[in-house]
C-alpha positions as CSV (number, residue, x, y, z in Angstrom):
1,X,87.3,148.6,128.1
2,X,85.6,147.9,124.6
3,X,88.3,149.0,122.6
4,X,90.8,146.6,123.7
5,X,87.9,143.9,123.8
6,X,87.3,144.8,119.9
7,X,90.8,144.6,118.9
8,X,90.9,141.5,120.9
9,X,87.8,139.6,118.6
10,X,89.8,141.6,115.3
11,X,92.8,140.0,116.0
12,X,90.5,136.6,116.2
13,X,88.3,136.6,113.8
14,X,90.1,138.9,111.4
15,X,89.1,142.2,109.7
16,X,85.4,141.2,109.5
17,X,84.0,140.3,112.5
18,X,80.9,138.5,113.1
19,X,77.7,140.3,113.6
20,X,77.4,137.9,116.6
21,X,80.2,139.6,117.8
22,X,79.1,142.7,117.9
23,X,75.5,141.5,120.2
24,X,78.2,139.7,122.8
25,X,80.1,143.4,123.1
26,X,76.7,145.0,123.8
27,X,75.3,142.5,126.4
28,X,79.2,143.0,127.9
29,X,78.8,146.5,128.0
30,X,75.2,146.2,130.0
31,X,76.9,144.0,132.0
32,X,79.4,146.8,132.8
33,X,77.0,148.9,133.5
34,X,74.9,146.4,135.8
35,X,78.0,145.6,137.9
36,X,79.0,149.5,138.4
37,X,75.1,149.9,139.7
38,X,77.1,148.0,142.6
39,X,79.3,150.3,144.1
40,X,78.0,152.5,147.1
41,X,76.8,156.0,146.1
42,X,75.5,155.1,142.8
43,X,72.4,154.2,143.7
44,X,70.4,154.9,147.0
45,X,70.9,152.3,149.9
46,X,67.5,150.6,149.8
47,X,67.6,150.5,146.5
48,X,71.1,148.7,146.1
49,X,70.3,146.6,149.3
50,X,67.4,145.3,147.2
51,X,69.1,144.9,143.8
52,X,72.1,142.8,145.7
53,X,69.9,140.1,146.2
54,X,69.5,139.7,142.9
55,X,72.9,140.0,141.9
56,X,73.8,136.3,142.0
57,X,71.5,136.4,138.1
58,X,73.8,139.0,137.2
59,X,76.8,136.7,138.1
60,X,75.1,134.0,136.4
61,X,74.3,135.8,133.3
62,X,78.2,137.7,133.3
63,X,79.4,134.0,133.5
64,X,77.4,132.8,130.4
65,X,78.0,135.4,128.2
66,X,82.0,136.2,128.9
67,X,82.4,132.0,129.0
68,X,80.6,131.8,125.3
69,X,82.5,134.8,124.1
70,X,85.6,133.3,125.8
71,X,85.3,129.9,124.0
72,X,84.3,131.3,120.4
73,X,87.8,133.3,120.3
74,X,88.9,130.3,121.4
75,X,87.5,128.0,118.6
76,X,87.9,130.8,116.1
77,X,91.8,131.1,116.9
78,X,92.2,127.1,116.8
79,X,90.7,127.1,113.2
80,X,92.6,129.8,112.0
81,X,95.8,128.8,113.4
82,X,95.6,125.1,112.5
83,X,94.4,125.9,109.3
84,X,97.1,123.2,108.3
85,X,95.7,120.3,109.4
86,X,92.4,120.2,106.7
87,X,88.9,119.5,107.8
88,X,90.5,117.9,111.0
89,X,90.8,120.9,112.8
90,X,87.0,120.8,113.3
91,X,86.9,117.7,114.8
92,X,89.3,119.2,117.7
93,X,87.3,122.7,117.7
94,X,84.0,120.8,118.9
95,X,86.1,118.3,121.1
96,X,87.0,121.5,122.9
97,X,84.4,123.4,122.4
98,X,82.4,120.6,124.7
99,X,84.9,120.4,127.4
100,X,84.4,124.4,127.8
101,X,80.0,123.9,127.7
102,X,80.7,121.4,130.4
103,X,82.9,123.6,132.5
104,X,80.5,126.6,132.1
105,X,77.4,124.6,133.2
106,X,79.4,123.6,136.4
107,X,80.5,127.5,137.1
108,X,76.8,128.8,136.9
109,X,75.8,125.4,139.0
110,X,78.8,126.9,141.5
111,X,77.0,130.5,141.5
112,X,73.6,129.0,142.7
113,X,75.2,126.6,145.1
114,X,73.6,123.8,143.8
115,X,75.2,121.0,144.7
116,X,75.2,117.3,143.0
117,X,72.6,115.7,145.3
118,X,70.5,118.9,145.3
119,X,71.1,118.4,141.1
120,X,70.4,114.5,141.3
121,X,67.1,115.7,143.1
122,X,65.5,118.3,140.9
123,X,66.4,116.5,138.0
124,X,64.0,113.4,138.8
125,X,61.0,114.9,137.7
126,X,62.2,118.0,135.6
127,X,64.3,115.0,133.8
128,X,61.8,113.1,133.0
129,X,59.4,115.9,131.5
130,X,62.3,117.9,129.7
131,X,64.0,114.5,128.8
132,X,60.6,113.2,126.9
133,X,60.2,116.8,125.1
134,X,63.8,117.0,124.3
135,X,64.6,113.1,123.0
136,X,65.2,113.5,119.8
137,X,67.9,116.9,120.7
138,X,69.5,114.7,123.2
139,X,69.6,111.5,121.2
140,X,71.5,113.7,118.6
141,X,73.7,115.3,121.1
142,X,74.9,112.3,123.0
143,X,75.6,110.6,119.4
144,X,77.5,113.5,118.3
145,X,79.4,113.0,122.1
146,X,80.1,109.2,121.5
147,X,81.4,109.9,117.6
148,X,83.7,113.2,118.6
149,X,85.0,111.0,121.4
150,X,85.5,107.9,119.5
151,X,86.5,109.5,116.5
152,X,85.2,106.8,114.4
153,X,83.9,109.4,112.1
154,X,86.6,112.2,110.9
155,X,86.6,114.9,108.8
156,X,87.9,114.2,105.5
157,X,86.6,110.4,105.3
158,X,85.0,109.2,102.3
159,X,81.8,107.3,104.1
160,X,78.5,105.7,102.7
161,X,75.7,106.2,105.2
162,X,72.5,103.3,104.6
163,X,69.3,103.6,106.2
164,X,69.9,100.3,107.6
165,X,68.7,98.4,104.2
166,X,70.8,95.2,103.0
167,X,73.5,95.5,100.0
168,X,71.8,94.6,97.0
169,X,72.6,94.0,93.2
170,X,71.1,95.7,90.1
171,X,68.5,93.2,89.3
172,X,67.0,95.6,86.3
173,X,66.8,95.1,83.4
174,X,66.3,91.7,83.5
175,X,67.4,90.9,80.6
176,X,70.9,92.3,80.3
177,X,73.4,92.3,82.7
178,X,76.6,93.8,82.4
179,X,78.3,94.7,84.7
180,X,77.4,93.8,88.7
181,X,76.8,96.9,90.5
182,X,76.1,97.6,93.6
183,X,72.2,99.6,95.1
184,X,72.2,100.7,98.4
185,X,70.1,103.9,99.1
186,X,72.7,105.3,100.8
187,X,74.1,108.8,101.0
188,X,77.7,108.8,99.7
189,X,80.4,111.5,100.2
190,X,83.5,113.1,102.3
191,X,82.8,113.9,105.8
192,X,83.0,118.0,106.5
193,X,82.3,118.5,110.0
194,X,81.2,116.5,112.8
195,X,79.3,119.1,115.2
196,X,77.0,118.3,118.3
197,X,73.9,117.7,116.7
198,X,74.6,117.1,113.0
199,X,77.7,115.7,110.8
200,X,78.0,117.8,107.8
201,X,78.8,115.5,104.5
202,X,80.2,116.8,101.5
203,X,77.9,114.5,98.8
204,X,79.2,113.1,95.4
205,X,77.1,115.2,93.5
206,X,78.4,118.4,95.5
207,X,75.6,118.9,97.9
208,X,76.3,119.7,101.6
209,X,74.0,117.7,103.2
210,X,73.6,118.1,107.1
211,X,72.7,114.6,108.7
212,X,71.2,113.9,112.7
213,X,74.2,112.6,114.3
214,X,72.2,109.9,116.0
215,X,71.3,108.9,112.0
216,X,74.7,108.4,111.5
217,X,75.5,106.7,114.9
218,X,72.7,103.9,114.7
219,X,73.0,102.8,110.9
220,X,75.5,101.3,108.7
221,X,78.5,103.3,107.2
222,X,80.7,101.7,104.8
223,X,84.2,103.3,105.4
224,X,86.0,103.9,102.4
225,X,89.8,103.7,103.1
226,X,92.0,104.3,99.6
227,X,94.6,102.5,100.9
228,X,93.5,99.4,101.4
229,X,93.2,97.0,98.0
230,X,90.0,96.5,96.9
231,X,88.1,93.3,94.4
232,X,86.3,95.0,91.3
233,X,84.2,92.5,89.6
234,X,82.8,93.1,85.6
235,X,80.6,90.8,83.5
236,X,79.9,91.2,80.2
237,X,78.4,89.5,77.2
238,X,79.9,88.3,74.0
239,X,78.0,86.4,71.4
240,X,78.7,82.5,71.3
241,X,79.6,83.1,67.7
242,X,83.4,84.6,69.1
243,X,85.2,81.4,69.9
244,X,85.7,81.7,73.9
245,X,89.5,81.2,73.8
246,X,90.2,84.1,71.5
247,X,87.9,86.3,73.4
248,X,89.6,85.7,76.7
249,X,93.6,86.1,75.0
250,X,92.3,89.1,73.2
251,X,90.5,90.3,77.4
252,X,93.7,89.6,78.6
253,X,96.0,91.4,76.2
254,X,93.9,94.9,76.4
255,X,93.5,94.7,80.6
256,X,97.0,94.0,81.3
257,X,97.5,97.8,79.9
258,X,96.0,99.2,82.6
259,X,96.3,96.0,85.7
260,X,98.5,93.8,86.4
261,X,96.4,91.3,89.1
262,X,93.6,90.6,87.0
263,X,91.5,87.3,86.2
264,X,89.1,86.2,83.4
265,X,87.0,83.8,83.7
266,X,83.8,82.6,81.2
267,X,81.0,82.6,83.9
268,X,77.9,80.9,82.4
269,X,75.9,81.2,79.6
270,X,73.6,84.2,79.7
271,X,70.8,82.3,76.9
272,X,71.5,80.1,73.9
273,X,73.2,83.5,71.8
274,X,75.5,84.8,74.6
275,X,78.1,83.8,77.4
276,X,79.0,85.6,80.3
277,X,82.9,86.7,80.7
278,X,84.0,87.6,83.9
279,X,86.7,89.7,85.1
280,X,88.2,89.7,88.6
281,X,90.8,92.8,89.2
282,X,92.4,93.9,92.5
283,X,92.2,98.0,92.4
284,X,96.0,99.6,92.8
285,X,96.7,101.5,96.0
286,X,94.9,104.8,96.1
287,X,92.3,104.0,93.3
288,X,88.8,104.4,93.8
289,X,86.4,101.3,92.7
290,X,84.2,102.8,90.7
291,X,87.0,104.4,88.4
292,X,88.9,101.2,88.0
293,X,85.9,99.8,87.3
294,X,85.1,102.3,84.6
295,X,88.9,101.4,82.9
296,X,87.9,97.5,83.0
297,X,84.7,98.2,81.5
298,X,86.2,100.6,78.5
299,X,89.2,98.0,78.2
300,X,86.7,95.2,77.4
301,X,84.1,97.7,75.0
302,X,87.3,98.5,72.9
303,X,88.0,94.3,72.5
304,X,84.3,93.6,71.7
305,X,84.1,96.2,69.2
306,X,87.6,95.2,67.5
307,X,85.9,91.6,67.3
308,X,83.2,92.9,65.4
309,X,85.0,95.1,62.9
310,X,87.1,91.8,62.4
311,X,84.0,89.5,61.8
């Protein structure tokens, strides 16, 4: 019986099974063992008479561990064989890998005969006392629930996650200003894997970071969808010394290189030596901000330093 069973889990997981695997076919082959104890002549009547009472655990126990093994082959073979799809095969591994839980609960609730007002009624009190202990576990769970059936959150994403702080600017140092940039303390980065209890994010700097699904269900995310245009905006200061007019030609010369809907503007007067330029750009499809950002800012470096190799 455990030789097919092994060949089964190869097949599975693949040449190297998990050592996880190998604790499941030992509590399968006890089970074996505990079921043959049933059958007449093995053990003396009494004896079985009194160990057949107990045999609805057994039941219990056979259903949990054959239903778990059942449903990681199960999620194993969906990963493996959908291997195509990218990070979003995850997202339907859990989705099914709660429908399963779900179904197992109600099988070993079936065993005991325990029916839904006998359920409703035990779980008044033991609800409230396990519910109180467990709150922050089931706050997590019924978050990760809500996003895996929502599927506002998907693997592969680019998502900024705040702690529920405003959008700010960079208000330091005070005295220059370049460029406005945006502070949020945030965690920024692709989405891995949404599980039960956490969402795994893969961050900018190349961190996994594992964050509390109900962290990432109450506060803000910033969605970060490549396709859709997006408004860069870059100041920068130029000595009142340049004559405005030849500053913004020689602006709009070098960023029509690398944009084409672009505007520049002179925005104020920073003190009585410099003036502000502004430069409004729309970001092409598929480009991030913060890169076309970075070609605006070189773009208008390159004109300022040509100004003062000319003066």
């Amino acid at each position: 019986m455990l030789l097919p069973l092994y060949l089964v889990l190869k097949e599975a997981f693949g040449l190297r099974v998990p050592r996880r695997i190998y604790y499941f076919v030992l509590a399968v082959a006890v089970l074996t063992l505990l079921w043959i104890l049933t059958l007449p002549a093995i053990l003396p009547e009494d004896i079985r008479e009194a160990y057949m009472n107990y045999f609805r655990i057994i039941r219990a126990l056979t259903v949990i561990i054959v239903g778990v093994l059942a449903l990681e082959v199960v999620a194993s073979v969906i990963t493996r064989r959908f291997r195509h799809l990218g990070r979003e095969v995850y997202l339907i591994r859990n989705v099914i890998l709660v429908i399963g839980y779900l179904v197992l609960g109600l099988m070993i609730l079936a065993i005991f005969e325990v029916t839904g007002v006998t359920a409703v009624a035990g779980a008044t009190v033991s609800g409230l006392i396990i519910g109180l202990g467990l709150q922050p576990i089931l706050a997590n769970l019924f978050a990760g629930l809500i996003i895996l059936g929502t599927g506002f959150l998907r693997p592969g994403s680019e998502v900024k996650i705040s702690g529920g702080l405003p959008l700010s600017t960079v208000s330091f140092p005070a005295y220059k200003m370049f460029s406005l940039d945006e502070f949020i303390p945030t965690l920024k980065g692709v989405i891995v894997e949404v599980g039960l209890l956490h969402t795994k994010i893969l961050s900018d700097n190349g961190e996994i970071v594992k964050i509390p699904n109900n962290l990432a269900f109450s506060n803000s995310i910033v969605m970060e969808e490549k396709e859709e245009p997006k408004t860069v905006r870059v100041r920068y200061e130029f000595p009142v010394e340049y004559d405005p007019d030849m500053v913004l030609a020689r602006l709009q010369e070098a960023i029509s290189q690398e944009l084409k809907d672009f505007r520049v503007y002179v925005e104020e007067q920073s003190d009585k030596n410099y003036y502000i330029v502004l430069v409004l750009a729309t970001t092409p499809p598929n480009a991030k901000v913060r890169e076309c950002r970075s070609r605006l800012l070189k773009q208008i470096i390159k004109v300022h330093r040509e100004l003062i190799k000319q003066k």
